[in-house]
Biotite code that builds the C-alpha atoms (Angstrom):
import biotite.structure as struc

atoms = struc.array([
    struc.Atom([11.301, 89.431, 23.048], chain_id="A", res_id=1, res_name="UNK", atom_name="CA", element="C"),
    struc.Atom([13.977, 89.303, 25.897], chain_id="A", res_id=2, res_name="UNK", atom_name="CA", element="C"),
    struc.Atom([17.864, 88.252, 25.660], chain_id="A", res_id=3, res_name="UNK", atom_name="CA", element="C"),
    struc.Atom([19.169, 86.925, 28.067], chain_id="A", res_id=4, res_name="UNK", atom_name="CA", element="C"),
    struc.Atom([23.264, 86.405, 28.290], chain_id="A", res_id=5, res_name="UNK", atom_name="CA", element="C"),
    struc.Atom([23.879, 83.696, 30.416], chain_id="A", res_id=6, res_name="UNK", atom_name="CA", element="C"),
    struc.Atom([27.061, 82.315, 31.997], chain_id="A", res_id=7, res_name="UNK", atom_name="CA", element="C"),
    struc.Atom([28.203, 79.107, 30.130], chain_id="A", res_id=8, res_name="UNK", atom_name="CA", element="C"),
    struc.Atom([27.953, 76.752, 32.466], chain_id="A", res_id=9, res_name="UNK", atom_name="CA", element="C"),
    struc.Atom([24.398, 78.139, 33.433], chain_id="A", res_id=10, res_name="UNK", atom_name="CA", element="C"),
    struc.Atom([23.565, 77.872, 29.471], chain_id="A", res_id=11, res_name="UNK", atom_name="CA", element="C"),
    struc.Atom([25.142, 74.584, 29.461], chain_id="A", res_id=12, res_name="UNK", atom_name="CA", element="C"),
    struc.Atom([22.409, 73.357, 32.403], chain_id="A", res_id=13, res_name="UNK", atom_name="CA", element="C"),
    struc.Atom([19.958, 74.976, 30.627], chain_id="A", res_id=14, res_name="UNK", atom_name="CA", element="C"),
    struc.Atom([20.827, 73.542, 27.047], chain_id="A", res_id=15, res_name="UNK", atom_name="CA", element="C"),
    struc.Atom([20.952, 69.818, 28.766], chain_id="A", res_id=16, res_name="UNK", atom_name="CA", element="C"),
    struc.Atom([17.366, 70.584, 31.213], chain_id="A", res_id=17, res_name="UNK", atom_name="CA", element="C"),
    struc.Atom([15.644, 71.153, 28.189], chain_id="A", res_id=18, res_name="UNK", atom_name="CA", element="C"),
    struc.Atom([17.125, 68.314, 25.889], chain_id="A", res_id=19, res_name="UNK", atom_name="CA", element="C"),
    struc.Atom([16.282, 65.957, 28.858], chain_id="A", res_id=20, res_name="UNK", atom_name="CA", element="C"),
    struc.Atom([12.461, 67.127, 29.004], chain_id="A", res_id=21, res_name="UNK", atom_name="CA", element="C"),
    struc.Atom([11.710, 68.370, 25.768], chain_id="A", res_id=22, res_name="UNK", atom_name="CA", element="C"),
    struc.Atom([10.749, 71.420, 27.040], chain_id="A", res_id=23, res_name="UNK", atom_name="CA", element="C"),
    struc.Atom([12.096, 74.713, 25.327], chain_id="A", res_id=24, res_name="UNK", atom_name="CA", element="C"),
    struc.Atom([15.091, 77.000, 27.213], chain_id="A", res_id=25, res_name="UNK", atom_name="CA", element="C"),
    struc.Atom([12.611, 79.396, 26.949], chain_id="A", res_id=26, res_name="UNK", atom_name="CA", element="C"),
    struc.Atom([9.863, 77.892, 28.968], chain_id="A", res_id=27, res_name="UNK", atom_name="CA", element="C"),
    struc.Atom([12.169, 76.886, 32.102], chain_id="A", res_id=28, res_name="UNK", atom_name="CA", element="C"),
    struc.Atom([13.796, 80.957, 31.742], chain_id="A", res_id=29, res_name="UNK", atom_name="CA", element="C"),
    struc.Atom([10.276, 81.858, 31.889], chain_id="A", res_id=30, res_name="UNK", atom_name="CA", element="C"),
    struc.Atom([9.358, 80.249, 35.239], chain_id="A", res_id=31, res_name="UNK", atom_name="CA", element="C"),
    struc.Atom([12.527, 80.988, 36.571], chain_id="A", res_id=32, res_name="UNK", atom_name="CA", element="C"),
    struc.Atom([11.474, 84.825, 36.414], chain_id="A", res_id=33, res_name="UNK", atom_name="CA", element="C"),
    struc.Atom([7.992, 84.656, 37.388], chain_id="A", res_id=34, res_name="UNK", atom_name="CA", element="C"),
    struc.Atom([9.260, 82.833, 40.561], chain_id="A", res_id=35, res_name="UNK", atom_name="CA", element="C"),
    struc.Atom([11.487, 85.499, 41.138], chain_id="A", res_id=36, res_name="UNK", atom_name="CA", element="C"),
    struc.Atom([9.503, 88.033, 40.131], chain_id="A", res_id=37, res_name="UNK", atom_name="CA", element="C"),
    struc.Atom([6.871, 87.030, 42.781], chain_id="A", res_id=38, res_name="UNK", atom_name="CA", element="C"),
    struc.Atom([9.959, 86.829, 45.728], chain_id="A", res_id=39, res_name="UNK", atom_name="CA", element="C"),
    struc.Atom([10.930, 89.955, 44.711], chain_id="A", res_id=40, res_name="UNK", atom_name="CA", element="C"),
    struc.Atom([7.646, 91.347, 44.645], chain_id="A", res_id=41, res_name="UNK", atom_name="CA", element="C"),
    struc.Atom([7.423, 89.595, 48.018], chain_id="A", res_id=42, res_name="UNK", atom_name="CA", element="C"),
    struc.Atom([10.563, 91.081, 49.416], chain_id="A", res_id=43, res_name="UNK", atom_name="CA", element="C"),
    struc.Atom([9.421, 95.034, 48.492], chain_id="A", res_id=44, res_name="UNK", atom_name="CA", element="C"),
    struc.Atom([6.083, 94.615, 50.116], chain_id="A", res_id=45, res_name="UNK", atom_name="CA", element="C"),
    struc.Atom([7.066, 93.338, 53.588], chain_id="A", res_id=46, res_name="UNK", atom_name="CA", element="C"),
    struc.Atom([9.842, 96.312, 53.471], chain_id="A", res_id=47, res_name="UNK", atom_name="CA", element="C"),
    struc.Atom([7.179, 98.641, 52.615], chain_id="A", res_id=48, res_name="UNK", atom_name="CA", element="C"),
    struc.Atom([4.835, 97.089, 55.306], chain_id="A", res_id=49, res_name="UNK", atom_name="CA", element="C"),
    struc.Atom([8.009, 97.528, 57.923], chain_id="A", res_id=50, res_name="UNK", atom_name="CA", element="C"),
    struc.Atom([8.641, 101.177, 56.915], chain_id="A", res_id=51, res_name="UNK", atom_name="CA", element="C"),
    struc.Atom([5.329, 101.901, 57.353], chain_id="A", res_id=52, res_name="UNK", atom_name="CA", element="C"),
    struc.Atom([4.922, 100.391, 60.850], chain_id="A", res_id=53, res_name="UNK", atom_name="CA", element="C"),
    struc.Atom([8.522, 102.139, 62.150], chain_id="A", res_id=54, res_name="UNK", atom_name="CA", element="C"),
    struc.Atom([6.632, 105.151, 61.239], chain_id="A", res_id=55, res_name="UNK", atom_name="CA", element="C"),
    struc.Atom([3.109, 103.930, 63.004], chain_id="A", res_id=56, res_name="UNK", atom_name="CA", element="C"),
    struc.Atom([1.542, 104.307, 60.203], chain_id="A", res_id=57, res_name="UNK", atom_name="CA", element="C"),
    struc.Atom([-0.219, 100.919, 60.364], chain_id="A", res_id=58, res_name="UNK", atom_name="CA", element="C"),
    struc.Atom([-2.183, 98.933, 62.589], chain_id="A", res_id=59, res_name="UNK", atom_name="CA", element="C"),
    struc.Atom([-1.005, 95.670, 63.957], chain_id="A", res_id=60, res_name="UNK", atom_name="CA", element="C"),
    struc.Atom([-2.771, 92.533, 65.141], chain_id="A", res_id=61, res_name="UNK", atom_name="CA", element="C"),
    struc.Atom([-1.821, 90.289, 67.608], chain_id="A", res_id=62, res_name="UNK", atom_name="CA", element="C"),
    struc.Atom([-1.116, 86.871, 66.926], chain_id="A", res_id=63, res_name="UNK", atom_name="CA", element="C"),
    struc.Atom([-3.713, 85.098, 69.389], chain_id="A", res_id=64, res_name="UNK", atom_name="CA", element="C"),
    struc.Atom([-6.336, 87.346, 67.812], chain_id="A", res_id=65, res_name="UNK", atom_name="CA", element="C"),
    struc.Atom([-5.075, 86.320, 64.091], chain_id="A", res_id=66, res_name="UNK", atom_name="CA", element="C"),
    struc.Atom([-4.853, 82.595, 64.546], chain_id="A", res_id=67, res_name="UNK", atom_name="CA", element="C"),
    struc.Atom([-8.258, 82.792, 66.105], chain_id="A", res_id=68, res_name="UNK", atom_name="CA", element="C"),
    struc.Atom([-9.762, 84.896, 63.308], chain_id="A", res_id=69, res_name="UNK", atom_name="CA", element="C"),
    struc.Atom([-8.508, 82.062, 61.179], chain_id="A", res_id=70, res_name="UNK", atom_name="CA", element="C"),
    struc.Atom([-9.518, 79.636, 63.106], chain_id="A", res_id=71, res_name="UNK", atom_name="CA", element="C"),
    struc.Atom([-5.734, 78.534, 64.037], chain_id="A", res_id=72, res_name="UNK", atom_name="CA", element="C"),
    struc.Atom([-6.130, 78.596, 67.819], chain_id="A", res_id=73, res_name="UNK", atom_name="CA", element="C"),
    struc.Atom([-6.451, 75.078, 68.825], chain_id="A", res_id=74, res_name="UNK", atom_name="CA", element="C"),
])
């Protein structure tokens, strides 16, 4: 279980989304977080991917040779 406070207007929104669709508050908090959740996640691997390169500790690939390899080039 999770409990969430939410501003009142943002409840209000919320209250009225799910009257209009007849889907629960719960549902559209639930997507809400797993699209964040996945930006987030997002966001802390390319910083982790940057650190790692300022400390050449990766490899990189140029972009020619990556479009090729996916067949992008034409």
């Amino acid at each position: 279980m999770l409990v969430l406070e939410l501003p009142p207007d943002i409840k209000a929104r919320l209250i009225e989304l799910s009257r209009r669709t007849g889907r629960s508050k719960s549902f559209y908090a639930g997507q809400a977080i797993i699209g964040h959740l996945d930006d987030l996640e997002d966001i802390y691997l390319a910083e982790k991917r940057l650190e790692e390169f300022r400390r050449e500790e990766s490899d990189t690939v140029p972009l020619a040779e990556l479009l090729a390899r996916h067949g992008l080039d034409n």
